[in-house]
SEPA-300254 format. One record per atom (N, C-alpha, C): residue in one letter; atom name; x, y, z. Coordinates in steps of 0.2 Angstrom, whole numbers. Each point is the difference from the previous one (the first is absolute). Layout:
REM SEPA-300254
resn_name_xx_yy_zz
A_CA_X_Y_Z
...
END
This chain:
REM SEPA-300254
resn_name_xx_yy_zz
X_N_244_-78_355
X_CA_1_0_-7
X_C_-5_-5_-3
X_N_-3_2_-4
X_CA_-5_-4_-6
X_C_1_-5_-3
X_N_-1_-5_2
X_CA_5_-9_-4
X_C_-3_4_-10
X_N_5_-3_-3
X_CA_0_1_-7
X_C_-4_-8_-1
X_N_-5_1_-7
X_CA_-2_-6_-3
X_C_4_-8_0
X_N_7_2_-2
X_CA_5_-6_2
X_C_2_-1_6
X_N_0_5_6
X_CA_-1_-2_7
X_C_-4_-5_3
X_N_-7_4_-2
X_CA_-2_-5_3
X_C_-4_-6_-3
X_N_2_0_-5
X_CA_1_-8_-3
X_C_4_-3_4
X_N_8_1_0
X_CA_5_-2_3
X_C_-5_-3_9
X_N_-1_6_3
X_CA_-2_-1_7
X_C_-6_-6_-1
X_N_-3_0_-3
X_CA_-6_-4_-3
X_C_1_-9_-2
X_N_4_1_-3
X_CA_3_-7_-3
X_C_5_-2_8
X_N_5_1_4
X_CA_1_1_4
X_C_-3_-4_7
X_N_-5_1_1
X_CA_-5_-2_5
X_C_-3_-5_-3
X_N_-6_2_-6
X_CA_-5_-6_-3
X_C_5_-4_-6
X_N_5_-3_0
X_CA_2_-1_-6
X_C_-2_-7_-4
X_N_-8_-1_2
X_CA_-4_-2_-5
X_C_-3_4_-6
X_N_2_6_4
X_CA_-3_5_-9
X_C_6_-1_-6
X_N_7_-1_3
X_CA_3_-3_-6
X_C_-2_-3_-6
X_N_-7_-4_1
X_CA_-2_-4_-6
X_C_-5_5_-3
X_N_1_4_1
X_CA_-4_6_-3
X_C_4_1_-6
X_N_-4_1_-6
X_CA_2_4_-6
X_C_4_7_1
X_N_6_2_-2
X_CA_2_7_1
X_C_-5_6_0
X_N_-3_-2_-4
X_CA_-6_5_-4
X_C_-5_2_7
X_N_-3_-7_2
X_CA_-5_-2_7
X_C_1_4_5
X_N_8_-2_0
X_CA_4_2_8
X_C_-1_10_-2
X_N_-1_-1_-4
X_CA_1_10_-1
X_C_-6_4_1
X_N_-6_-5_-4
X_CA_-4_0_2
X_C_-5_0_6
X_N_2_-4_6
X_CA_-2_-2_6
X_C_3_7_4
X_N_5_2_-2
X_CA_3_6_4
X_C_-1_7_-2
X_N_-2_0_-5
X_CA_-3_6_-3
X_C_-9_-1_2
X_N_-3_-3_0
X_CA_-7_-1_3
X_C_-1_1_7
X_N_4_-4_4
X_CA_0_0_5
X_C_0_7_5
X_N_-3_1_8
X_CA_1_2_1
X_C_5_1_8
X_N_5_6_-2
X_CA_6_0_7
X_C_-3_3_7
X_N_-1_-3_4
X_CA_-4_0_7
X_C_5_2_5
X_N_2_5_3
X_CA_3_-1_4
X_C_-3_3_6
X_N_0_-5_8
X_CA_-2_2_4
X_C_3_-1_8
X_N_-2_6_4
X_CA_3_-2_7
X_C_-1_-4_4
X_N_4_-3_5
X_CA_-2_-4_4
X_C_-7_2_5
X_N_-3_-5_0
X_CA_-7_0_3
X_C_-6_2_-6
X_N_4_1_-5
X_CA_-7_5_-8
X_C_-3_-7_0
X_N_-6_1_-3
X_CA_-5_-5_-2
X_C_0_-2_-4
X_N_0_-6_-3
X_CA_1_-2_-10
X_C_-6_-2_-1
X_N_-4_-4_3
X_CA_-6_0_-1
X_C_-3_-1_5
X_N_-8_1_0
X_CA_-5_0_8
X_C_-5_-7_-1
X_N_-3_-1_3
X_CA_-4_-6_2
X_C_-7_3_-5
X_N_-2_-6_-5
X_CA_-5_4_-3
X_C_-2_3_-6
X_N_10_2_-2
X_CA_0_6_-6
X_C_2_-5_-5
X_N_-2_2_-6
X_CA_1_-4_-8
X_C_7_1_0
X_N_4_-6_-3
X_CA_5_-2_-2
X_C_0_7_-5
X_N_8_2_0
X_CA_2_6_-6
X_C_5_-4_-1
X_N_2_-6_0
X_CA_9_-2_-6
X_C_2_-5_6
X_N_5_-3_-4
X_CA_4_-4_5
X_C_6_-1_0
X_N_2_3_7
X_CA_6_3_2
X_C_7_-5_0
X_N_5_4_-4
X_CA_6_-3_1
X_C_6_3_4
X_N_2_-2_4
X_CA_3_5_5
X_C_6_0_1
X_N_3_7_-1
X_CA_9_-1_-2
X_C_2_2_7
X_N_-4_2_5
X_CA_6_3_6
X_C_-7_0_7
X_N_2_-3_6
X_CA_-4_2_4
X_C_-2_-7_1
X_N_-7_-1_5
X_CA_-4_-6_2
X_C_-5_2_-2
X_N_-9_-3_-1
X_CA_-5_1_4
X_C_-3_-4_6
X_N_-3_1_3
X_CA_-1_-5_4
X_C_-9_1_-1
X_N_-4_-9_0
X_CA_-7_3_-2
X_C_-2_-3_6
X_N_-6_4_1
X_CA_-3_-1_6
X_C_-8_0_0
X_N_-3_-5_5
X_CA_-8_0_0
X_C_0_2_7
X_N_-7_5_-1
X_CA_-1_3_4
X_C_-8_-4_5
X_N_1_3_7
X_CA_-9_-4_0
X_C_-4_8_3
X_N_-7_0_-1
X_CA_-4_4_1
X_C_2_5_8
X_N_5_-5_5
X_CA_1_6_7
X_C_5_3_-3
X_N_3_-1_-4
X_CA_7_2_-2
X_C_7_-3_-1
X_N_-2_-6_2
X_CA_8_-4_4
X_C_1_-2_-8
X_N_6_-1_0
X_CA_4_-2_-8
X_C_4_-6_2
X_N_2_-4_-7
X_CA_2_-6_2
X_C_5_1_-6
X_N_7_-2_-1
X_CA_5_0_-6
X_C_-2_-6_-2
X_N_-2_-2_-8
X_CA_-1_-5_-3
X_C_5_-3_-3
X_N_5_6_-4
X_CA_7_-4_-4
X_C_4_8_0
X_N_7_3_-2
X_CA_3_3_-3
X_C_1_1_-7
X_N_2_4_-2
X_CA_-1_-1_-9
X_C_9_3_-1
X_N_4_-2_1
X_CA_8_4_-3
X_C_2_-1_-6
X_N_4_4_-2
X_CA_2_1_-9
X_C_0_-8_-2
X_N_-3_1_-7
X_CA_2_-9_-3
X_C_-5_-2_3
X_N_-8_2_1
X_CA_-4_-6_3
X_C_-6_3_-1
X_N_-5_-5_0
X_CA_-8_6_-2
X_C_-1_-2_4
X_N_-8_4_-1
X_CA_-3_0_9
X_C_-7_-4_-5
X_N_-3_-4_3
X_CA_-3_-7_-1
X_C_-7_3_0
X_N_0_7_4
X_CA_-9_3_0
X_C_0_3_-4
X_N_5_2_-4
X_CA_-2_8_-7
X_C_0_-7_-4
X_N_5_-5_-1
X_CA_-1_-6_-4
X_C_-9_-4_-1
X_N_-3_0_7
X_CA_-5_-2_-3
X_C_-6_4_-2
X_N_2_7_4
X_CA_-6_4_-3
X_C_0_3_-8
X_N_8_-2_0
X_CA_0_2_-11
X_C_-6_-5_-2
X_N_4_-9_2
X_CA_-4_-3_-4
X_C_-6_-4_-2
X_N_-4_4_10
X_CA_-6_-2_1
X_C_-5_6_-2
X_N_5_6_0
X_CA_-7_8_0
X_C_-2_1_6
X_N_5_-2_4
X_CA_-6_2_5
X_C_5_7_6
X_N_-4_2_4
X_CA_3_4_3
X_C_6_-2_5
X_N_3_4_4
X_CA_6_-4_6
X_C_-1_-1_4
X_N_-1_-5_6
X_CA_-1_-2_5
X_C_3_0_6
X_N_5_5_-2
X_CA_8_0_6
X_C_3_7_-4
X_N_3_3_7
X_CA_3_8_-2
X_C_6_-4_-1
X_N_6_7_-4
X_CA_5_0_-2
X_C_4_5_0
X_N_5_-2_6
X_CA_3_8_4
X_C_7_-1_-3
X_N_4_3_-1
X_CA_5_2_1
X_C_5_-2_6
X_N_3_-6_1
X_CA_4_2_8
X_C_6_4_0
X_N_3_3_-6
X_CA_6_1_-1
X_C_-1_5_-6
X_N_6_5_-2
X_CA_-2_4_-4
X_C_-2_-5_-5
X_N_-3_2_-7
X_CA_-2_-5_-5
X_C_0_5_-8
X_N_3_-5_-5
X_CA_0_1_-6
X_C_-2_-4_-3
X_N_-7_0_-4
X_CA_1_-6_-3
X_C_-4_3_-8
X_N_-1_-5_-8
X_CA_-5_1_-2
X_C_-5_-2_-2
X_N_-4_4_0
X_CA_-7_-6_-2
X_C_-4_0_-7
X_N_0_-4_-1
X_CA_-1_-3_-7
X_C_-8_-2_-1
X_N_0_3_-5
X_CA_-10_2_-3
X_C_0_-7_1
X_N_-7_-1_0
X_CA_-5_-6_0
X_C_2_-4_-6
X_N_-2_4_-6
X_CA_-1_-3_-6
X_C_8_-2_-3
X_N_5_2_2
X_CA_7_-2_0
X_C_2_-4_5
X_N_-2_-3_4
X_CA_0_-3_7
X_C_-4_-8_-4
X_N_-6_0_-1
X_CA_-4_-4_-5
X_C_4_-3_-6
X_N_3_5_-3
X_CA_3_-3_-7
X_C_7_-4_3
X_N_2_1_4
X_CA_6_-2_2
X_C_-3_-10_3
X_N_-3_2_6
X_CA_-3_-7_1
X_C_-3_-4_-7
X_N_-4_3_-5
X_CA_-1_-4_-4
X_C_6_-3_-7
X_N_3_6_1
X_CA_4_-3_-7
X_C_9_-2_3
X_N_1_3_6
X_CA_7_-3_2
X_C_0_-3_6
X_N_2_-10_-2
X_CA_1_-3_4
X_C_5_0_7
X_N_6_3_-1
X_CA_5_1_5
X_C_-6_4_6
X_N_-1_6_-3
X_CA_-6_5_4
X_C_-4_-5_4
X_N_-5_-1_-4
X_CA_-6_-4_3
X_C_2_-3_5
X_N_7_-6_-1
X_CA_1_-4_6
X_C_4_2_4
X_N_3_5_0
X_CA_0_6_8
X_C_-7_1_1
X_N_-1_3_-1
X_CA_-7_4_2
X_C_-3_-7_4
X_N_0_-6_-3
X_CA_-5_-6_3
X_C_4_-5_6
X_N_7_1_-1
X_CA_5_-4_4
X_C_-2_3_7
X_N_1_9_0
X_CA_2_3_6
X_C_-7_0_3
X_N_-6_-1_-4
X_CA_-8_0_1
X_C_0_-5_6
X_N_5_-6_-2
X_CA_-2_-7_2
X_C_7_1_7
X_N_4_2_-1
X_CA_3_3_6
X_C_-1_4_5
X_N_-5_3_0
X_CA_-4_7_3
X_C_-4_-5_3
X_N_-6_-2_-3
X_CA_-4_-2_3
X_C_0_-7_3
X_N_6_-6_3
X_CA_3_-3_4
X_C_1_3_5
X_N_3_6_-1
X_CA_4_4_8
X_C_-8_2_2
X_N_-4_2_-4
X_CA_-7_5_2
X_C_-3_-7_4
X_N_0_-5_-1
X_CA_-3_-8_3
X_C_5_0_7
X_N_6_-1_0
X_CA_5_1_4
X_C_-3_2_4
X_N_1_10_-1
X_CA_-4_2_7
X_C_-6_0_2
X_N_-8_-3_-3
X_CA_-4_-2_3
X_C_0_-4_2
X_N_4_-7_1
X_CA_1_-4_5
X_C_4_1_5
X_N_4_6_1
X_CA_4_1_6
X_C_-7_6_4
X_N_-1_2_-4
X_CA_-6_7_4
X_C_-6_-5_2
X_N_-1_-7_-3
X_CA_-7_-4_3
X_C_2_-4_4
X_N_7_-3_1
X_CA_2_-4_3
X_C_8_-1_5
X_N_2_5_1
X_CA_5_4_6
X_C_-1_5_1
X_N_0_-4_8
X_CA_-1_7_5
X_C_4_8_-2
X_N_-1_4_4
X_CA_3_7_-6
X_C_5_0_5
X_N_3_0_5
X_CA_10_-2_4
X_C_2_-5_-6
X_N_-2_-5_-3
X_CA_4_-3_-4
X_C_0_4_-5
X_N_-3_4_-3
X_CA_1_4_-8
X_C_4_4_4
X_N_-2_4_5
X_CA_6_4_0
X_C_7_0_-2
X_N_0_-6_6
X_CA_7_-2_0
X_C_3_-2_-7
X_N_-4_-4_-4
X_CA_1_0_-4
X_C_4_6_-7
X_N_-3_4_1
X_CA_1_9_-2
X_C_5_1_1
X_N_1_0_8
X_CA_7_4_4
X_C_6_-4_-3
X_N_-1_-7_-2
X_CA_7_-5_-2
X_C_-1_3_-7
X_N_-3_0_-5
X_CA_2_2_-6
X_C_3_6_-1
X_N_-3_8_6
X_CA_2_5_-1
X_C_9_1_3
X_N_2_-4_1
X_CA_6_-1_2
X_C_0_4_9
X_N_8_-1_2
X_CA_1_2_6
X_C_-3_8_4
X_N_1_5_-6
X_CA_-1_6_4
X_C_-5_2_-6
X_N_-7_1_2
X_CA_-6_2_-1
X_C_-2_7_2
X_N_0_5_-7
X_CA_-4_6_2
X_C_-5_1_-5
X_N_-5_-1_5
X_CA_-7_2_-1
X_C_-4_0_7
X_N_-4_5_0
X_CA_-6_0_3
X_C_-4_-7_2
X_N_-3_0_7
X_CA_-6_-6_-1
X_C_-5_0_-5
X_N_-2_7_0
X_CA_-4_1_-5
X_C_1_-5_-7
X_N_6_2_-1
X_CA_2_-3_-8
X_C_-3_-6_1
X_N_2_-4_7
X_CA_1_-6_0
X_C_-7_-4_-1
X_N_-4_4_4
X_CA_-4_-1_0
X_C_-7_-2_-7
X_N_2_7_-4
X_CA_-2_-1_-6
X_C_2_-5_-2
X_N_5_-2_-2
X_CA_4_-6_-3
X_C_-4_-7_3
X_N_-2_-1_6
X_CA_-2_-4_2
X_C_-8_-2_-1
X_N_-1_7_-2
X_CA_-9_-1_0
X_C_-2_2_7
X_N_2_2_7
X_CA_-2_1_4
X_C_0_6_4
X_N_1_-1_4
X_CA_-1_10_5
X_C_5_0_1
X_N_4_8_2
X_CA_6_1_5
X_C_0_-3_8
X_N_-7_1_3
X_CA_1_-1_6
X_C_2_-7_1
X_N_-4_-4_-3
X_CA_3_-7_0
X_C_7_-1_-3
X_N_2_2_-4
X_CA_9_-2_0
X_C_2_2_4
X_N_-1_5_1
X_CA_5_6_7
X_C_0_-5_7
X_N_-6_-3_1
X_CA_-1_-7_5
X_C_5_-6_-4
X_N_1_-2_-3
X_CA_1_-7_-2
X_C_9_4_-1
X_N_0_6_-2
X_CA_10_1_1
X_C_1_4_4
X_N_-2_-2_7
X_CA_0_4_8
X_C_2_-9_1
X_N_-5_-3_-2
X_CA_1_-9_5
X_C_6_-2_-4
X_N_1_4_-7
X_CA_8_-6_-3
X_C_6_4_6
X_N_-2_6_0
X_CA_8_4_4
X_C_0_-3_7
X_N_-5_-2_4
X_CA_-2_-2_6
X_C_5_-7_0
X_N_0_-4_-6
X_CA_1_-8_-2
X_C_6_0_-2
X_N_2_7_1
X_CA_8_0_-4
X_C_2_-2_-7
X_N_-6_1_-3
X_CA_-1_-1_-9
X_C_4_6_-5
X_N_-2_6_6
X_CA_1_6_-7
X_C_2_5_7
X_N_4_4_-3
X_CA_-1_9_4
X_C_-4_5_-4
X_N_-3_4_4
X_CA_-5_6_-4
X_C_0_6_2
X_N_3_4_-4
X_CA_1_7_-1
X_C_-5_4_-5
X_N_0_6_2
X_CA_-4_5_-5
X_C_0_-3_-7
X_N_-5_-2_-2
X_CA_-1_-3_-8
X_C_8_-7_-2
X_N_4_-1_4
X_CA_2_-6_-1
X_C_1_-5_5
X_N_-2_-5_-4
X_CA_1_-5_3
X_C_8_-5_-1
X_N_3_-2_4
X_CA_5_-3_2
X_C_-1_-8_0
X_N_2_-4_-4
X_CA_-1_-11_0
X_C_7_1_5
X_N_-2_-4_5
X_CA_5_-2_5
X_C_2_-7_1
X_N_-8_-5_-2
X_CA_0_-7_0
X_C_-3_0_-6
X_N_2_-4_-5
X_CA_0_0_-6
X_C_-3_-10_1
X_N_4_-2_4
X_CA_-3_-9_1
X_C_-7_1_4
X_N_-1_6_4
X_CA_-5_-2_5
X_C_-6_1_-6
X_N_2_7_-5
X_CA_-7_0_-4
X_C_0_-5_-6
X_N_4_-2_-2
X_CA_-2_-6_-4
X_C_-4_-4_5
X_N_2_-3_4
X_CA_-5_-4_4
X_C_-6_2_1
X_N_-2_6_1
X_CA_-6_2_2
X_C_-4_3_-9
X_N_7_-1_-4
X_CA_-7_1_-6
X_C_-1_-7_-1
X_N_4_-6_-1
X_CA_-2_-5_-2
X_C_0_-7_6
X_N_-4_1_5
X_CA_1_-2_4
X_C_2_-10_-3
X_N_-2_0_-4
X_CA_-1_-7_-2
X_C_6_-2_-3
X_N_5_2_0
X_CA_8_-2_-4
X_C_5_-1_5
END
């Protein structure tokens, strides 16, 4: 069924409810402008190279962006879930420049995207806006720092491990997934969570993984604690 105009305000205010400081009038206007996106799991939202078209506000779903390198391997740089911008459409509005990272869908997705020149007016004339947009900027790119210091400076059994503890006890996914996430190949994870099952760290079955010793991989992400 079609969200009515005061739907999806409701859903709208809901998630980002810094648009509340939005004038009634604004708020009416940003959802009438705007465009309702919705896409399947795995759809593209943007590709590597393509001009920014708006800046996505997203009521339902994830994205996940990712950089890609010339053999093909991919690397997960950050997720994007409802209530959060994604910090590459953020800079390409405000620098003009094209995107340097894809943006997939990991899960069905709904979101809308809001024209440039209403994207602009919002940064320039309302403060609540602006300092979302710049808070989240400045939180985005802390964690983007983060994982260049874990990818330049731990071994890749410690990131993993790491992964496997936040993904909780029973993990389905593919190595592949994992791998992506990682920035590396399947053959090498598929080796590196053969050695944890071996060490008695994990069980592994068809696309899941099982945490067995939850102490031993903490110790092996951080061996220094």
């Amino acid at each position: 069924m079609r969200e009515t105009p005061t739907d999806l305000q409701q859903s709208l205010l809901l998630v980002y409810p810094v648009l509340r400081s939005l004038p009634p009038e604004q708020l009416a206007a940003l959802c009438e402008v705007a465009t309702l996106l919705q896409l399947p799991a795995s759809g593209e939202l943007f590709a590597e190279g393509q001009t920014c078209k708006g800046f996505p506000l997203i009521l339902r779903g994830t994205i996940k962006v990712v950089k890609s390198s010339a053999g093909g391997r991919e690397m997960l740089l950050y997720r994007v879930p409802p209530g959060d911008s994604c910090i590459i459409t953020s800079s390409c509005l405000l620098a003009d420049s094209p995107y340097s990272a894809r943006g997939i869908a990991e899960t069905p997705l709904s979101l809308l995207l809001v024209p440039i020149d209403f994207f602009e007016e919002l940064v320039a004339n309302n403060r609540p806006f602006r300092d979302f947009v710049f808070r989240l900027f400045a939180e985005r790119i802390a964690e983007l720092m983060e994982l260049v210091e874990e990818v330049a400076f731990r071994r890749l059994d410690q990131r993993l491990a790491k992964l496997l503890l936040a993904r909780g006890d029973a993990i389905h996914c593919t190595h592949q997934a994992l791998a992506d996430e990682l920035g590396s190949v399947r053959e090498i994870v598929s080796r590196l969570l053969k050695g944890f099952a071996a060490a008695g760290l994990v069980s592994l079955a068809r696309e899941q993984i099982m945490v067995v010793d939850r102490a031993g991989l903490r110790q092996l992400a951080d061996p220094g604690r």
